[in-house]
C-alpha positions in Angstrom: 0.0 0.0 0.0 1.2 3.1 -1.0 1.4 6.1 2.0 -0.3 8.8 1.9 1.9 12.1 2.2 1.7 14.2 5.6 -0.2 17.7 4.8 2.5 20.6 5.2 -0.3 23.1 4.9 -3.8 23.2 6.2 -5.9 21.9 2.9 -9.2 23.6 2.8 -12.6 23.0 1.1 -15.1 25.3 0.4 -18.6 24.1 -0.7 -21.4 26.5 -1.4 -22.0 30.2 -1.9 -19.2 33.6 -2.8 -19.8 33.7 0.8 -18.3 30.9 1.7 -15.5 31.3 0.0 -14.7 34.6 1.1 -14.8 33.4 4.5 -12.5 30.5 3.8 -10.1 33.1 2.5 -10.0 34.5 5.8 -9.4 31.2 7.7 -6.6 30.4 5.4 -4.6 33.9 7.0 -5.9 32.9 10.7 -4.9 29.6 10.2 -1.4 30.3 9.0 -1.2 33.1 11.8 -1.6 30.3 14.4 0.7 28.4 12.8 -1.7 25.6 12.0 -0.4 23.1 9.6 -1.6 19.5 9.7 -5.3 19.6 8.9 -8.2 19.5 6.3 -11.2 21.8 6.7 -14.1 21.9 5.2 -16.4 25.0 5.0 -20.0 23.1 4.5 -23.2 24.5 3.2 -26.8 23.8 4.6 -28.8 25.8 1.8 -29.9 21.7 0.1 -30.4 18.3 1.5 -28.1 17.5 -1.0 -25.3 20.0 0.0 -25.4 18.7 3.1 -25.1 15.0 1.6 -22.5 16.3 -0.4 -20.1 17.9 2.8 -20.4 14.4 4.4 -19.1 12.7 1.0 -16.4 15.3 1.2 -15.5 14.8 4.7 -15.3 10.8 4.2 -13.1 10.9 1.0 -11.2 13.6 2.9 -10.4 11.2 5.8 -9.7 8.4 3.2 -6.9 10.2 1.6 -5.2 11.3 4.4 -6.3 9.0 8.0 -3.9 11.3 10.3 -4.5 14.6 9.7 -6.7 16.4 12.0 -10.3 17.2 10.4 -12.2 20.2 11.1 -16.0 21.1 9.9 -17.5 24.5 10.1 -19.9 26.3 7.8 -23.7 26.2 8.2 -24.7 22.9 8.0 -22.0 22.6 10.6 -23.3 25.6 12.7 -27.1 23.8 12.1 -26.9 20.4 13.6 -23.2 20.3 15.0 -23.9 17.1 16.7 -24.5 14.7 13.3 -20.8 16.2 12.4 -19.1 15.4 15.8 -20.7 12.0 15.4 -19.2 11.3 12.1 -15.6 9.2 13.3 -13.7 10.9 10.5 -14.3 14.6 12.4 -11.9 15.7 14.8 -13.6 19.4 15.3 -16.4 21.0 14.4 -16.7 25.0 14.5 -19.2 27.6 14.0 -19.8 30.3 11.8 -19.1 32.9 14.3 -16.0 31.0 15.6 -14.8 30.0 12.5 -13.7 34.1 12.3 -12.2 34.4 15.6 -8.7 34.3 15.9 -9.1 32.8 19.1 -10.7 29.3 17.8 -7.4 28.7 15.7 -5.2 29.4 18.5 -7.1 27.1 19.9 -6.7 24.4 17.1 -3.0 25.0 16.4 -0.7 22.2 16.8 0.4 22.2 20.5 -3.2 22.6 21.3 -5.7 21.1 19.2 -5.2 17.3 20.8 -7.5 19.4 24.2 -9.5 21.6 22.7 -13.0 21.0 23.3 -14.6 18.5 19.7 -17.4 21.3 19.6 -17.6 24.8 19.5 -20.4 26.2 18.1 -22.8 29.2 20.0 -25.7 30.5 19.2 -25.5 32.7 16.3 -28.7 34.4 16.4 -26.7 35.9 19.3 -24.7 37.7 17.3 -24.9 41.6 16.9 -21.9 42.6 14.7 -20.1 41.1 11.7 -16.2 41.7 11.8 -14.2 43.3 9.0 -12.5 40.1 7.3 -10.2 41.6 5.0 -8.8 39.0 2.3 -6.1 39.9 -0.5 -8.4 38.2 -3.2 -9.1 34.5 -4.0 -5.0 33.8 -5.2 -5.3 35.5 -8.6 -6.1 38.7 -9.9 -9.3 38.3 -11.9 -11.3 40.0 -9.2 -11.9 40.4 -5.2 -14.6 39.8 -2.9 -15.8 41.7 0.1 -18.2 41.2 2.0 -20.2 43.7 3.2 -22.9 42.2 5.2 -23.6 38.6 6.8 -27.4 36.9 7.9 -31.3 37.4 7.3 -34.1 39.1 9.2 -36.6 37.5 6.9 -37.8 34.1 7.4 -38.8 32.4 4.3 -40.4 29.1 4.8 -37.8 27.3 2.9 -35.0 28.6 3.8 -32.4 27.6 6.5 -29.8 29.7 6.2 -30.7 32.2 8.7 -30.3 29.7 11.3 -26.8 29.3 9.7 -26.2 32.9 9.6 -28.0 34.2 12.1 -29.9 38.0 12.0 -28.8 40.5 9.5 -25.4 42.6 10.5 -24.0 45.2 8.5 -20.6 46.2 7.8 -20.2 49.9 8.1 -19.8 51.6 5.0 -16.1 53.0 6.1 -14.7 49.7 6.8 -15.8 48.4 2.9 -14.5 51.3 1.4 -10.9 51.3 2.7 -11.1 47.7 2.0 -11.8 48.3 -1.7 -9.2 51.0 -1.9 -6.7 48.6 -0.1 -7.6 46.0 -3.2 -7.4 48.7 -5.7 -4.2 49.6 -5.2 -2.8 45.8 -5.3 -3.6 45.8 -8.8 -7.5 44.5 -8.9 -9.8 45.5 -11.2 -13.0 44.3 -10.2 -14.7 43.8 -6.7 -18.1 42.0 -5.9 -20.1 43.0 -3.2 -21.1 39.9 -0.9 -23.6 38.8 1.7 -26.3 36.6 2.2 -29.2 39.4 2.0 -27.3 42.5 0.1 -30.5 44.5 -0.1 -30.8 44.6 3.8 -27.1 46.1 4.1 -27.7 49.2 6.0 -30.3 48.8 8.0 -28.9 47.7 11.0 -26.6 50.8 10.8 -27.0 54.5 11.6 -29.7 56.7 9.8 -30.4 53.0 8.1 -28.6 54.0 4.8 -29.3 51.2 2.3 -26.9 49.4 0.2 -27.5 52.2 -3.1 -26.5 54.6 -0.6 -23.5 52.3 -0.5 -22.3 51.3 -3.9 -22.8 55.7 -4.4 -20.2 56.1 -2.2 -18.0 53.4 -3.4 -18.2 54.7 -6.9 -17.6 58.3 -5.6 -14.7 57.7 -3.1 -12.6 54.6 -4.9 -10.7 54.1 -8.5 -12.6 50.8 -8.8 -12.7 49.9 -12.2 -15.6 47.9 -12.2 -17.8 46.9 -8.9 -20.4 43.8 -9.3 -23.4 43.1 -6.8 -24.1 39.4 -6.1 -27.4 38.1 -5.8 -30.2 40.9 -4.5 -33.6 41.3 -3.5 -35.5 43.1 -5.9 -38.4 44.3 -3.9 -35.8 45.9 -1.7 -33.4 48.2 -4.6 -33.6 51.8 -3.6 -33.6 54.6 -5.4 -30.2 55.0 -5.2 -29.3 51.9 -6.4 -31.5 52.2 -9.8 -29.6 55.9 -10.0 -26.7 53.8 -9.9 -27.6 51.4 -12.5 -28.7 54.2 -14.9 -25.4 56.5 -14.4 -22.4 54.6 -13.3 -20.6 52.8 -16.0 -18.4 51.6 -13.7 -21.5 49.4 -11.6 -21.5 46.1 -14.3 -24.3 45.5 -15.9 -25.7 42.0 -14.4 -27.8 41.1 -11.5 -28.3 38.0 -10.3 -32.3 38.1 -8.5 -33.5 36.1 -5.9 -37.0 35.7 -7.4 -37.7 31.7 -6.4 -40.9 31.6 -8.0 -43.3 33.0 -10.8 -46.8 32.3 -9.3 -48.6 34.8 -6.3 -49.5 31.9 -4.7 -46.6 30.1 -4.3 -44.8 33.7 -3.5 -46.9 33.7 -0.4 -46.5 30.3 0.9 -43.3 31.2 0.5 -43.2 33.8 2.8 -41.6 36.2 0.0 -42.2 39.8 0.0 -42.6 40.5 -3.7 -45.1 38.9 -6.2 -44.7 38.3 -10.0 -45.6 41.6 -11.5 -43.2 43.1 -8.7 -40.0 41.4 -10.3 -41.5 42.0 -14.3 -41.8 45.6 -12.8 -37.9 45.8 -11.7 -36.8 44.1 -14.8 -38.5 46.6 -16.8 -37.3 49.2 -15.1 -33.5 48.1 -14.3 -33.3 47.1 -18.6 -35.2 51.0 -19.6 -32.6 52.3 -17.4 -29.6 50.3 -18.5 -30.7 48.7 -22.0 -27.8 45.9 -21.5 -28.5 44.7 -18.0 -28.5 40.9 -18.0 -30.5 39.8 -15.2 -30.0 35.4 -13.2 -32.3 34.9 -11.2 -33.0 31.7 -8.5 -36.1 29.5 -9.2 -37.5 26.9 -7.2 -38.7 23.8 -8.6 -41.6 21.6 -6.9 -42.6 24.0 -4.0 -45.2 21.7 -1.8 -48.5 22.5 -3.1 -47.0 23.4 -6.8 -49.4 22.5 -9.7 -49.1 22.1 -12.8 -50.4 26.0 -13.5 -48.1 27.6 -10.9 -45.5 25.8 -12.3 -46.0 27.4 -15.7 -46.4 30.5 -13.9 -42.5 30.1 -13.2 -41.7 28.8 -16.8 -43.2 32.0 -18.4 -41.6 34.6 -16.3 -38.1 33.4 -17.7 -39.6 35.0 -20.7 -41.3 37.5 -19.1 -38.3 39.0 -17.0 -35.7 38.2 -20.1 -33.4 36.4 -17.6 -30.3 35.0 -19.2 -28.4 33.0 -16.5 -30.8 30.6 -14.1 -29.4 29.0 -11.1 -32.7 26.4 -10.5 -32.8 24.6 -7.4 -35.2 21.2 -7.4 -37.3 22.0 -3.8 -35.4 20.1 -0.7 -37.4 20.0 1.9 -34.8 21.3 5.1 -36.0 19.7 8.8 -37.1 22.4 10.8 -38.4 25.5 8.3 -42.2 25.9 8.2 -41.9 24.6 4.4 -41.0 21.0 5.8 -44.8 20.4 7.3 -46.5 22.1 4.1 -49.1 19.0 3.2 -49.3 17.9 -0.7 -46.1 17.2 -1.5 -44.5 17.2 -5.2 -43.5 13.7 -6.3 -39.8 13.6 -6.5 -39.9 12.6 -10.6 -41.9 15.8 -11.0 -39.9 17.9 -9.2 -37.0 16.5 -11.6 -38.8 17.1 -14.5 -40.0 20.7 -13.5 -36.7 21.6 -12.8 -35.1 19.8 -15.9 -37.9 22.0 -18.0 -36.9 25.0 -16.2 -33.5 24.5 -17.0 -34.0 24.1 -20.7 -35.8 27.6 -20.9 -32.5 28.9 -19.1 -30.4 27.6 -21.6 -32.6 28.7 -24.2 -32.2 32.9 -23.2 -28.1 31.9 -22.9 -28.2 31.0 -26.7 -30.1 34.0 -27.2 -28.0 36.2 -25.6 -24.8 34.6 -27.0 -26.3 35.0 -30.2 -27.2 38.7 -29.7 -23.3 39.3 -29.2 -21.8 38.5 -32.4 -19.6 41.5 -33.9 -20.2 43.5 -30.4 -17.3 45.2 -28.7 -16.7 44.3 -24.7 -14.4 45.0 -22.2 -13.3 41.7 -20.7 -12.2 40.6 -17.2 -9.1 38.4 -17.9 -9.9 35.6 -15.4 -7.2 33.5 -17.2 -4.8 33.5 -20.1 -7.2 32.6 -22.8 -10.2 33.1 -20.9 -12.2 35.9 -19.4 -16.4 37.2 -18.9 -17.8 40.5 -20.1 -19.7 43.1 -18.5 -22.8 40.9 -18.6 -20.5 38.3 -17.0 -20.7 36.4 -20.1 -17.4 33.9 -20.6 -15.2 34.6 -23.4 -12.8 32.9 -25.0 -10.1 35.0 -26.5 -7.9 34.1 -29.7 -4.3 35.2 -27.9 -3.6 34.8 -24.5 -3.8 37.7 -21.8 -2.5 38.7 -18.7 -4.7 37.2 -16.0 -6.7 40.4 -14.3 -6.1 42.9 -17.1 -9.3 44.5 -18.6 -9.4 44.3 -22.0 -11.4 45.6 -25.0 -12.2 42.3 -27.6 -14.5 42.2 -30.0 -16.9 39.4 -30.7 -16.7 36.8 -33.3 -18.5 34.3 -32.7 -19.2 31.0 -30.1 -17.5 28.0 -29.0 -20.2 26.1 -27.2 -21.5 28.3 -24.2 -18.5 30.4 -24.2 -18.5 33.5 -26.8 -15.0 33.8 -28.7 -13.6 37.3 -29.5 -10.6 38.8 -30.7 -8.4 41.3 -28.5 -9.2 45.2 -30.3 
């Protein structure tokens, strides 16, 4: 049997959302600060059934590969039911989201230590009242940086249970991001992405409650950025500062990715969401007449209890209906312990399959669209590799001579290699 070589660096895996990651960047620094060396850690997600599933296949090939090493878990399906991790054998430690950002907890786990420190530490984060200023360098090249500017939910839909992962909605004050951005700036990146698990709610737990418009203003006034992206937003919450920002500042990219979920007013409400389906047409309208080459994603649930055939089709017609290019389409998982879980009149698995299969096909129908709509246009492209980059709209691009990695450059379009557009540098 061949050995299996001793880790001479922590080895980290991130599973689930941008902020994930970004928060996994931040271990990295306060694990090498402790001087940690010898472990695996994996940074789970809770939002599926099946990303949990897939952190416990994770975690056992982890252990297979390397028996020794210490093995910690954290993340929210970590912070959600700590106890079915520490009773996995293959787990030596399992930490919280709040702890998982406190330099203490990897003092704690650092080599002369972690053989005593307690298997589980994980408090209550609905506890929680502020969310730290992480600062990262980047994710390790220069395509683009991530900063997160705000961490938990005050909503409670009914099938969601990532608040309980996240705990309440905490702000990071509008000074802290800004010197973060100019920090990132002037080490040579050329795009940043706002993060958070609710963006629209940014603010609101802050002074005067300025909302997150007020925000990506004052990041556009006060910093060189060369381009600034918002992840995924609430669309019943943009203020009016935000669509001032979408109509005037070039610099604000063009692409929004919507947490819409579904198309029908019933389902909206047995949701627990705060918009209904003529509220999102209305933004999409509105965000497109303002910027004419927005490009909108959007999350859609498929097989919501109590979904029928015509509420269904009430989500399959407002892919058209919005003009949303980029679906992320999520097959309904029913999560232990959200209100969602004891909704009667369930949809049979197959359907739920096939609903979401159906979905996806109109989602890669409006990318074929918009690739087509492309040809002979002239973008500025994110370099995210040598031969590979995305536009404003996020689009990928393939480019006919490599680049430097980071660089923006101007390309114009000549066509498509599969779902990737190609172009030629200008």
């Amino acid at each position: 049997m061949t050995d299996v070589p001793k880790l001479s660096a922590p080895k980290f895996t991130t599973l689930g959302c941008r902020l994930n990651a970004y928060e996994t960047e931040a271990m990295k620094r306060l694990a090498q600060e402790a001087g940690l060396t010898d472990a695996m850690i994996v940074n789970t997600c809770a939002v599926t059934s099946e990303a949990v599933a897939k952190a416990r296949k994770e975690i056992r090939r982890l252990r297979r590969e390397n028996p020794d090493a210490p093995l910690i878990v954290t993340g929210c399906a970590a912070q959600i039911d700590p106890e079915s991790f520490s009773a996995m054998g293959e787990v030596s430690h399992v930490i919280g989201n709040t702890e998982k950002l406190d330099p203490q907890t990897w003092q704690k786990l650092a080599p002369n230590f972690i053989g005593d420190t307690e298997r589980v530490m994980v408090n209550d984060i609905m506890s929680v009242q502020e969310t730290a200023a992480h600062l990262i360098d980047g994710f390790g090249t220069r395509s683009r940086a991530y900063v997160q500017v705000q961490n938990g939910c005050d909503h409670r839909c009914t099938f969601c249970i990532i608040p309980y992962g996240r705990g309440n909605s905490r702000s990071v004050p509008a000074g802290v991001v800004i010197d973060q951005i100019k920090r990132l700036v002037q080490e040579g990146f050329n795009e940043v992405v706002l993060t958070g698990v609710d963006l629209t709610s940014w603010g609101a737990d802050l002074p005067g409650e300025p909302r997150l418009g007020d925000l990506v203003m004052r990041i556009l006034r006060l910093t060189d950025v060369p381009r600034l992206r918002i992840s995924s937003i609430d669309s019943i919450e943009a203020d009016e500062n935000l669509m001032q920002a979408i109509a005037t500042e070039p610099r604000l990219m063009p692409h929004l990715h919507l947490s819409l979920q579904h198309g029908s007013d019933l389902i909206l409400k047995r949701m627990k969401r705060r918009h209904l389906r003529d509220d999102a047409i209305r933004f999409c309208e509105d965000a497109r007449r303002l910027r004419p080459e927005m490009t909108f994603g959007a999350d859609i649930i498929a097989g919501f209890p109590t979904e029928t055939d015509a509420h269904f089709a009430d989500s399959l017609s407002l892919v058209d209906a919005c003009d949303l290019t980029w679906l992320h389409v999520f097959p309904y998982s029913a999560r232990p312990g959200t209100p969602a879980a004891k909704i009667p009149n369930r949809v049979p698995g197959p359907l739920i399959k096939e609903r979401a299969a159906q979905l996806r096909a109109a989602g890669d129908a409006a990318v074929e669209r918009h690739l087509a709509a492309q040809h002979g246009a002239t973008h500025r492209i994110l370099m995210e590799a040598p031969d590979m980059g995305r536009t404003e709209q996020f689009t990928e691009v393939a480019l006919s001579a490599p680049q430097a990695v980071g660089e923006l450059i101007t390309a114009r379009i000549t066509g498509r290699d599969g779902a990737r557009l190609t172009a030629t540098p200008c």
